[in-house]
Residue, then its C-alpha position, 0 to 999 in steps of 0.5 A: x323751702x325754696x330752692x335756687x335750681x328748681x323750676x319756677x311758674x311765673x303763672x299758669x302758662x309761663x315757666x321758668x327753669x330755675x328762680x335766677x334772673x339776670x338783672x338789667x344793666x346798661x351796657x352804653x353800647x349800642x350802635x351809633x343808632x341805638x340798634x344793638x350792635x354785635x357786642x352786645x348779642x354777644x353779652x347776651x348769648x354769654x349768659x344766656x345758658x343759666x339763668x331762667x330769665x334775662x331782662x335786657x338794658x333798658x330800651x327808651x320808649x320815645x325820642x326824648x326819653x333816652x337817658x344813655x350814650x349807646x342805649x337800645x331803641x324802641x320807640x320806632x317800628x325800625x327798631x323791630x329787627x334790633x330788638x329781635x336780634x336781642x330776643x333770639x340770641x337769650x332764647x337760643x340759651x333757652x332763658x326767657x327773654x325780656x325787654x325792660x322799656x323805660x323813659x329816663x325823663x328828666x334823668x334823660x341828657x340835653x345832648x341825648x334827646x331832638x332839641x334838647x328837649x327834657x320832660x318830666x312830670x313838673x319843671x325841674x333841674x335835669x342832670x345836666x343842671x338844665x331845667x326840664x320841661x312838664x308834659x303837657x296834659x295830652x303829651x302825658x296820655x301819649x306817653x302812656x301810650x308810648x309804653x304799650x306801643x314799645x310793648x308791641x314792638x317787643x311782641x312783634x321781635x319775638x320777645x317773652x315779656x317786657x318789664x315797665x321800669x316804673x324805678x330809679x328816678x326814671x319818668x314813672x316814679x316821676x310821676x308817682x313821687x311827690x318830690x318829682x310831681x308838683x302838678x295840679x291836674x288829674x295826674x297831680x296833687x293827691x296820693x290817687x292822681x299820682x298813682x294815675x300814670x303808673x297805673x295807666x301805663x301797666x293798662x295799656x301795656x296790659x291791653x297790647x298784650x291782650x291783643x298782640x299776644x297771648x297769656x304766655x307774653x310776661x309783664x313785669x312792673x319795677x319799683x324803688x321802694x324809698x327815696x331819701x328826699x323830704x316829700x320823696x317816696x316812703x315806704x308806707x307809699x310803696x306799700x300802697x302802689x304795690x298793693x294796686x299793682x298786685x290787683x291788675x294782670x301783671x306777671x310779676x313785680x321787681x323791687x329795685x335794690x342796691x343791696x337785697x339785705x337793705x332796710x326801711x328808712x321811712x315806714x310807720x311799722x318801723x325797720x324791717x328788711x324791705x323784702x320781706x315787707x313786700x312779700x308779706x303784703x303780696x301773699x303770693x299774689x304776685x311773684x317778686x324778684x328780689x335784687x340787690x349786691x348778690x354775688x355768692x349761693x350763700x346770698x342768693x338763698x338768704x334772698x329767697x328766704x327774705x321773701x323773694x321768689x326769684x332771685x336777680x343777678x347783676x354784677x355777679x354775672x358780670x363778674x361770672x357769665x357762667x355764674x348759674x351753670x357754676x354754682x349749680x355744679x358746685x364749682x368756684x366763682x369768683x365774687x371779687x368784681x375788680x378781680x375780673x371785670x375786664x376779662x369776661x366782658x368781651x373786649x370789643x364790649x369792653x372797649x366800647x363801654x368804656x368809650x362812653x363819658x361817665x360809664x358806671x356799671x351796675x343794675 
């Protein structure tokens, strides 16, 4: 049986002190020129203690894909110092440290972005009620590229990994999702040519990190398993992806979740735990996070016997900074999030995050 507390290989080099990660979750707190500010690195050290993994916020990998007031940069080279501040406060808790990189697309805000210039995969209507603009063919093969080169900068800040955030709308699952990608080229059309950047990008990352880094560096891959529009994605198309992505040298995949317990909607074998059905399709091939509205032991080992083989913490570490030193010493934590939110988020943190319009927290 699986066991919380126990040590965990994510491969042959890489081994991780317990099966708890912390999940990413925007923090809107950034400086003013999306370096990390103080405030933050505090919120990492806070945590950084008990989980055996901490996967930061995500940092945008190009100008026009920032998708957040007080969102981390890591699309220019003088971002490297920034990001290595990140990199050195989680290590220094001894959790493995892990920058998610991410393109929000056409979920990206004119007023966030040079020009007010949005893309996605097709023209679109933006968040902002705005219509985005489809990348180009060329601008498509440079964005991939804007993925491996924000990988090498996470080498370079002494990163231990970067995860690809190919889920929650974001500019991937753009690409991968009928809804989203109405294209006619190559990165177009049939089920194979919108598996085409997803994968493209999981290669060239792959590619940096075989020449800037060595086999200890962790790529992980995010998905969203369904979406709820007609043409959205399916089950039976996550099925299909994740079974690609278990075929290339990734470290491990991470289901995005709003609640770990969830079910399919749309699958041709019908309602089943959608854990359990990735993990029955990996066969140990890949390790999966599971993720999604955990917040006691009790529901962190039902994850683990769901299918996951490691478990992501969100609000509950929130909540709880010390959630993972607590209940491995069998002590109380509190589960209830309004009972203390504005306590454990440092209040400097705090004061900023609730500065930004629209601040929802969450993974």
């Amino acid at each position: 049986m699986k066991a919380l507390f126990e040590k965990f290989k994510l491969n042959e080099e890489v081994e991780l002190r317990n099966r708890l990660v912390m999940a990413p979750m925007t923090t809107y707190s950034a400086n003013e020129d999306d370096t990390v500010s103080d405030e933050e690195i505090t919120y990492y050290k806070e945590r950084a203690e008990g989980a055996g993994m901490i996967i930061t916020a995500c940092a945008y990998v190009a100008a026009n894909g920032k998708a957040f007031p007080g969102q981390i940069a890591a699309h220019e080279d003088r971002y490297i110092p920034s990001l290595r501040r990140i990199a050195q406060a989680i290590q220094q808790g001894g959790a493995k440290a892990v920058l998610q990189i991410h393109h929000g697309g056409r979920q990206s805000y004119q007023h966030l972005v040079p020009n007010g210039d949005v893309v996605s995969a097709s023209t679109a209507v933006t968040i902002e009620k705005k219509e985005a603009r489809a990348l180009t063919l060329e601008e498509t093969k440079d964005m991939v590229k804007a993925y491996a080169e924000a990988t090498r900068r996470a080498i370079e800040a002494g990163f231990d990994g970067v995860e690809i955030h190919g889920a929650n709308t974001y500019l991937i699952q753009q690409y991968f999702s009928a809804f989203t990608n109405k294209r006619t080229d190559e990165y177009g059309g049939t089920f194979e040519n919108r598996l085409r950047f997803p994968l493209e990008v999981v290669n060239e990352v792959i590619k940096v990190k075989n020449t800037y880094a060595d086999e200890k560096f962790i790529v992980g891959y995010r998905f969203s398993p369904e979406e709820p529009e007609e043409g959205g994605i399916t089950m039976d198309d996550t099925v299909k992806l994740v079974d690609n992505l278990a075929e290339t040298p990734l470290t491990y995949l991470h289901i995005s979740l709003g609640d770990f317990k969830s079910e399919t909607h749309r699958y041709k074998n019908g309602q089943q735990n959608r854990i359990a059905v990735i993990q029955n399709l990996l066969k140990g091939r890949k390790p999966l996070i599971g993720v999604g509205s955990i917040y006691t032991r009790e529901e962190a080992e039902q994850a683990l016997q769901l299918g996951a083989d490691l478990v992501a913490l969100g609000r509950a570490l929130l909540i709880e900074p010390h959630w993972v030193e607590k209940v491995q010493n069998e002590e109380n934590v509190v589960t209830s999030y309004d009972e203390k939110i504005d306590t454990v988020i440092p209040a400097p943190l705090m004061e900023k995050i609730l500065s930004r319009p629209g601040w929802i927290p969450g993974i």
